[in-house]
C-alpha positions in Angstrom: -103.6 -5.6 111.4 -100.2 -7.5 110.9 -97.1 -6.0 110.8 -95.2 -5.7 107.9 -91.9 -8.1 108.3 -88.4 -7.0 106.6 -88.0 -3.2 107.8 -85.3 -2.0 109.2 -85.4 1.2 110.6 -82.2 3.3 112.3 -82.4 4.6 115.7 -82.0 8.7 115.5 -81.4 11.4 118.1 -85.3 12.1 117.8 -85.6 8.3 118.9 -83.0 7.9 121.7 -84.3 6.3 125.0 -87.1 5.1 123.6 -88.7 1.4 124.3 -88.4 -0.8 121.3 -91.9 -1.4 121.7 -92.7 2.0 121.9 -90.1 2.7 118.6 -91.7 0.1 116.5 -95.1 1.0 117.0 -94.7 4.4 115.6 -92.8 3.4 113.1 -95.0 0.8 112.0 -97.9 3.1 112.4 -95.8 5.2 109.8 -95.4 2.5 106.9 -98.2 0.9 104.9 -99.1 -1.7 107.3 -100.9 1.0 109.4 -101.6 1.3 113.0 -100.3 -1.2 115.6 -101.4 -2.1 118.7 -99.5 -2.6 121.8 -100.2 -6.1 122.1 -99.0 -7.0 118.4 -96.1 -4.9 118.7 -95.1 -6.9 121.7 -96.1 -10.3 120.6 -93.7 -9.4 117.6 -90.7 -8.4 120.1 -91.4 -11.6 122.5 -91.4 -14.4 119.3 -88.1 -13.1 118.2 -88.7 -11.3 115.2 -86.9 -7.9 116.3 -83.4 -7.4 115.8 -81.3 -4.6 117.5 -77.7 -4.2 116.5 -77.5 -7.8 115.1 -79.0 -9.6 118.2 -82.6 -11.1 118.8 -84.0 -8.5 121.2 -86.9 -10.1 123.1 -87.2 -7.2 125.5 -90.0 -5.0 124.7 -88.8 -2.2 127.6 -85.1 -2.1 126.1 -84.2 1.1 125.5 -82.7 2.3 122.6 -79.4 4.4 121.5 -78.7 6.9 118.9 -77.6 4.7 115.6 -78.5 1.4 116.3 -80.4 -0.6 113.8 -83.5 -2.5 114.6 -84.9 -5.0 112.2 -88.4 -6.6 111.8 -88.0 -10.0 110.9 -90.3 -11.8 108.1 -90.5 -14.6 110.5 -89.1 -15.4 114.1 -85.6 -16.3 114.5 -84.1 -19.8 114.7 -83.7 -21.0 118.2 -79.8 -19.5 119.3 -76.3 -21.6 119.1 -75.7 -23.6 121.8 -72.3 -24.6 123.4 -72.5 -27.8 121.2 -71.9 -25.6 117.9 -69.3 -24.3 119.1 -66.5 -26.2 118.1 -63.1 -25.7 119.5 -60.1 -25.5 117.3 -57.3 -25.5 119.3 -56.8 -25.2 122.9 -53.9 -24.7 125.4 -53.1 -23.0 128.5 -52.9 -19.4 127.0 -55.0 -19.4 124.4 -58.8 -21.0 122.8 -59.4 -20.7 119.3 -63.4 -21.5 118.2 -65.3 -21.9 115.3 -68.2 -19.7 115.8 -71.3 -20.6 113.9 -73.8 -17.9 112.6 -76.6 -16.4 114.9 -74.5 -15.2 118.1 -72.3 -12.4 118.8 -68.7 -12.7 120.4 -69.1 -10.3 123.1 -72.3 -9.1 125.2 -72.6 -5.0 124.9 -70.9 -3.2 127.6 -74.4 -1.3 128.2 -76.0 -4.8 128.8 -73.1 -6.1 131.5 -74.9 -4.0 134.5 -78.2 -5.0 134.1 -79.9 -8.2 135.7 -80.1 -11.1 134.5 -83.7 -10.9 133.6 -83.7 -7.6 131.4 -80.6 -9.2 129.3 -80.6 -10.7 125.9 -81.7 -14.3 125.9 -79.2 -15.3 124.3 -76.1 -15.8 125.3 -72.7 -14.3 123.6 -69.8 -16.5 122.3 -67.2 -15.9 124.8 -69.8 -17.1 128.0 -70.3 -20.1 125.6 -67.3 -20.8 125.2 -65.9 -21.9 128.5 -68.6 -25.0 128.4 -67.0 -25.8 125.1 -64.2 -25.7 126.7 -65.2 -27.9 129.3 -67.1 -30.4 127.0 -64.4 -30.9 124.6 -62.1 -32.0 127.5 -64.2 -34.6 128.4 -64.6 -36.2 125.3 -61.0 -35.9 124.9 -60.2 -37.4 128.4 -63.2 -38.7 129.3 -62.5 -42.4 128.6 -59.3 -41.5 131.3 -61.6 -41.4 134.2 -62.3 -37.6 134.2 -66.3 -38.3 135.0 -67.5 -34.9 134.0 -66.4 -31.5 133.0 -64.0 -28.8 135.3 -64.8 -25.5 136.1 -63.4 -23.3 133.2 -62.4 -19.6 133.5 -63.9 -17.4 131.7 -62.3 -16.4 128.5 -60.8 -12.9 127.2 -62.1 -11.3 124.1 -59.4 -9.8 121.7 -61.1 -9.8 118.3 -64.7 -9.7 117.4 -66.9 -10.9 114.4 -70.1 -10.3 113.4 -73.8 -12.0 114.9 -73.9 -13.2 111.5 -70.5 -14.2 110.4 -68.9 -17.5 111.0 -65.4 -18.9 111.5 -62.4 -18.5 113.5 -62.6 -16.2 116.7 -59.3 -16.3 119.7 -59.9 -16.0 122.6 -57.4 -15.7 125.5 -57.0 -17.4 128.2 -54.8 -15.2 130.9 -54.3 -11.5 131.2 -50.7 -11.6 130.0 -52.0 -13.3 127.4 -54.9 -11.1 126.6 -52.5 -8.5 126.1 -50.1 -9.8 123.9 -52.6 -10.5 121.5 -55.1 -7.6 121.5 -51.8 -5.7 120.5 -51.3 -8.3 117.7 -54.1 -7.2 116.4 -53.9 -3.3 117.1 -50.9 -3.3 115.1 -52.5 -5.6 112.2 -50.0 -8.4 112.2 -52.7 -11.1 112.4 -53.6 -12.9 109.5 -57.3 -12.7 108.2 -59.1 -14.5 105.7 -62.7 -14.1 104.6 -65.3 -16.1 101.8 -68.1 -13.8 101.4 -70.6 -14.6 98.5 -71.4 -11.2 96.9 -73.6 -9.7 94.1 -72.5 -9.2 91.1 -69.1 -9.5 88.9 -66.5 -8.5 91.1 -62.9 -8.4 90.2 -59.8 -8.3 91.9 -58.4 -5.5 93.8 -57.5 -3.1 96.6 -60.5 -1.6 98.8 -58.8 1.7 101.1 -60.8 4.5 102.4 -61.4 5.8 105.9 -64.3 4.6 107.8 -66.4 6.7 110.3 -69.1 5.8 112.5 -71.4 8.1 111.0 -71.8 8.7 107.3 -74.7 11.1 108.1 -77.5 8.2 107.9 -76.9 7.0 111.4 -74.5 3.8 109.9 -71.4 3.4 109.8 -69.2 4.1 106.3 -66.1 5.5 104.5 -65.6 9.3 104.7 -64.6 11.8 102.0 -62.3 13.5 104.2 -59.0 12.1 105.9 -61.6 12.2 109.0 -61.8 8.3 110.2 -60.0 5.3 110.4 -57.8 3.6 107.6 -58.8 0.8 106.6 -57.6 -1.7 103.9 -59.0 -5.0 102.5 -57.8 -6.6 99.3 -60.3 -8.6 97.1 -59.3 -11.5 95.1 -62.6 -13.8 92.7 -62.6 -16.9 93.9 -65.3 -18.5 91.6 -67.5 -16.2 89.1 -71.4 -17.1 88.3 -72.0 -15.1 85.2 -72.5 -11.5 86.0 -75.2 -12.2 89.1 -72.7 -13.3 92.1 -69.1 -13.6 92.8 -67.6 -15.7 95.7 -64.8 -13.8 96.8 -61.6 -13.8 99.2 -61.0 -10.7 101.5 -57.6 -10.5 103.2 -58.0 -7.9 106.1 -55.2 -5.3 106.4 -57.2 -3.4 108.8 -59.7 -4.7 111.0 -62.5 -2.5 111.6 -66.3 -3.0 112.5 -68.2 -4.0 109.0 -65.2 -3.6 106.9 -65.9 -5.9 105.0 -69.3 -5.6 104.3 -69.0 -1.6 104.1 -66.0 -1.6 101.4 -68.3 -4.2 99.2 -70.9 -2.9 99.4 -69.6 0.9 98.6 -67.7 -0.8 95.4 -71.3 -2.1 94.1 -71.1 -5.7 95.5 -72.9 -6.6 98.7 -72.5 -9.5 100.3 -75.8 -11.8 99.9 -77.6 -11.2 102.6 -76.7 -7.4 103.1 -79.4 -6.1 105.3 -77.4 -2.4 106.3 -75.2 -1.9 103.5 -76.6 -1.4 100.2 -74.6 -0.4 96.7 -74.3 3.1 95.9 -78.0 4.5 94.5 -76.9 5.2 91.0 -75.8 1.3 91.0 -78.9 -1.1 90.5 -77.9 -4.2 92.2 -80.4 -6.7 93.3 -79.6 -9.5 95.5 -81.6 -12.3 94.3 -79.7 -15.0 96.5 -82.5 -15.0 99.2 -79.7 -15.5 101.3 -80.9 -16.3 105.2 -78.0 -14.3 106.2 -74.9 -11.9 105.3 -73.3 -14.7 103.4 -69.6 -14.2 105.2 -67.1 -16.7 107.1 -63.8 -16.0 108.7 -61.8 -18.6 107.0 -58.8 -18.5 108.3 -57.2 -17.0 111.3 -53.0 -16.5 112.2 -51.6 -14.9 115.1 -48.1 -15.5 116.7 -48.7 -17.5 120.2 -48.9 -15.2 123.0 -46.0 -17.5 125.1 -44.1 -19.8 122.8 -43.9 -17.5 120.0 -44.9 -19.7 117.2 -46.3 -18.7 114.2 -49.8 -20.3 114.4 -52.9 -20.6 111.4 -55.8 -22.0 111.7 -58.9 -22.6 108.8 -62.5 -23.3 108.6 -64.1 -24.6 106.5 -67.4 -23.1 104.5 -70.3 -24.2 107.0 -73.5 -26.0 105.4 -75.6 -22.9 104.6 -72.7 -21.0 102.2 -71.8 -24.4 101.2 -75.7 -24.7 99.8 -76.1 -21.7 98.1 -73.1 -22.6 96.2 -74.4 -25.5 95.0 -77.5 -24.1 94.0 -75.6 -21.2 92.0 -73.3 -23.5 90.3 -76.6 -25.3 89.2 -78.3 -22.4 87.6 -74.7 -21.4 85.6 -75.0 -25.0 84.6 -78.4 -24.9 83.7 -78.1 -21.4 81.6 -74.4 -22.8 79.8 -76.6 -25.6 78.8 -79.0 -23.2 77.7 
């Protein structure tokens, strides 16, 4: 028996503490791919085809918490980033700004900073990347200047996060005083945020507000019909229409919360290609025919006032290659059905 790729299943009460092993073979024994054994369940865990909470999970004793989403891979999961994607934007004493590509997260789960190394993700997170970034873009700045190999760099200070799946622009800082200047920039919402996101469907311009919760009922997070939650804000603007299948659209955070994005579009009708969590309302029937290899969003630009000199600083990224080729491909088939 072979089981089933592409579920995702979310992690109840019923199911907390469990071993992701242990979790996806009843749940696999539940679907139509029948019984599992524990062999094939861990062989599917070990080749990194699981996904918990947006990060390869290769540990089949990891146990799981109430709400997290686990996801069965259709097939096992490109090698992760190394410090060589990660390329550094702009770099001084206080502060590190990074493009992050797709396929890591920024920080490692606080549940995950006790354990040994051993029982840890594989993979590592953005922010212990990024001091070997740091360190190898020195060099080739200075190298030629007699520094013969990289310094020992710091570690870095997380202020702002961004999805496993998301690209672009991510700060970082660099000292404490700095660390706090700028987490209260973005408390207060006075950083400027830019996002391309490639989404299904027609989607027009306008104002997204509701207040999210972590809990919609379902275990995920989403907007609440009370005044329970957070408020959050993100205003839409078409970029570039392709008929009435797909829209690549501009979102300009006002609020900053955890899937904003990717909740508000999705509850308007519009996921973003690649939506594995957030799906459009069931009374809308939206297919996402994109076969996107991932949520299809970048964080495009990125503006925050410098923690010590008080400039006003901006930063953009451009669309990395895998938006940039589903573009191409859906400006082909418009041209293909104008000519028609």
């Amino acid at each position: 028996m072979k089981p089933a790729p592409g579920n995702v299943h979310h992690v109840t009460a019923a199911d907390r503490g469990q071993t992701v092993a242990a979790f996806l073979r009843a749940k696999l024994a539940a679907g139509d791919s029948g019984a599992a054994s524990w062999s094939q369940v861990q062989k599917l865990v070990r080749s990194r085809r699981v996904m918990i909470h947006g990060n390869i999970c290769t540990d089949t004793a990891r146990r799981l918490k109430d709400g997290e989403v686990v996801k069965v891979l259709a097939a096992a999961a490109a090698a992760p980033p190394k410090a060589d994607d990660v390329r550094v934007v702009h770099l001084d004493d206080q502060v590190v700004v990074v493009d992050k590509p797709t396929g890591i997260t920024t920080t490692r789960h606080t549940e995950e900073l006790s354990w040994p190394t051993r029982r840890r993700q594989v993979q590592p997170t953005l922010d212990e990347m990024v001091p070997d970034a740091i360190s190898k873009h020195l060099f080739a700045r200075h190298g030629a200047r007699g520094h013969k190999k990289p310094r020992h760099i710091p570690p870095v200070r997380a202020v702002h996060r961004i999805d496993r799946e998301t690209s672009g622009l991510v700060v970082f800082a660099r000292t404490v005083p700095a660390e706090r200047i700028l987490a209260e920039q973005f408390r207060a919402h006075t950083t400027h945020r830019r996002y391309l996101a490639i989404c299904v469907g027609r989607v027009g311009a306008g104002t997204i507000q509701t207040n999210l919760i972590r809990d919609r009922g379902d275990g995920r997070r989403g907007s609440s019909e009370t005044e329970e939650g957070k408020r959050s804000v993100t205003h839409v603007q078409p970029v570039e229409q392709f008929g009435d299948a797909f829209t690549l659209v501009e979102c300009r955070l006002e609020t900053g919360r955890t899937h904003q994005i990717r909740i508000h579009l999705a509850e308007i009708g519009h996921p973003v290609c690649g939506e594995r969590v957030y799906s459009a309302p069931r009374h809308m029937k939206v297919e996402d025919t994109s076969q996107a290899p991932r949520v299809m969003l970048h964080a495009a630009e990125l503006g925050f006032v410098h923690p010590e000199s008080g400039d006003d600083l901006r930063f953009e990224s451009p669309l990395p290659a895998d938006m940039r080729r589903l573009l191409d491909r859906l400006r082909s088939l418009r041209g293909q059905a104008a000519r028609g």
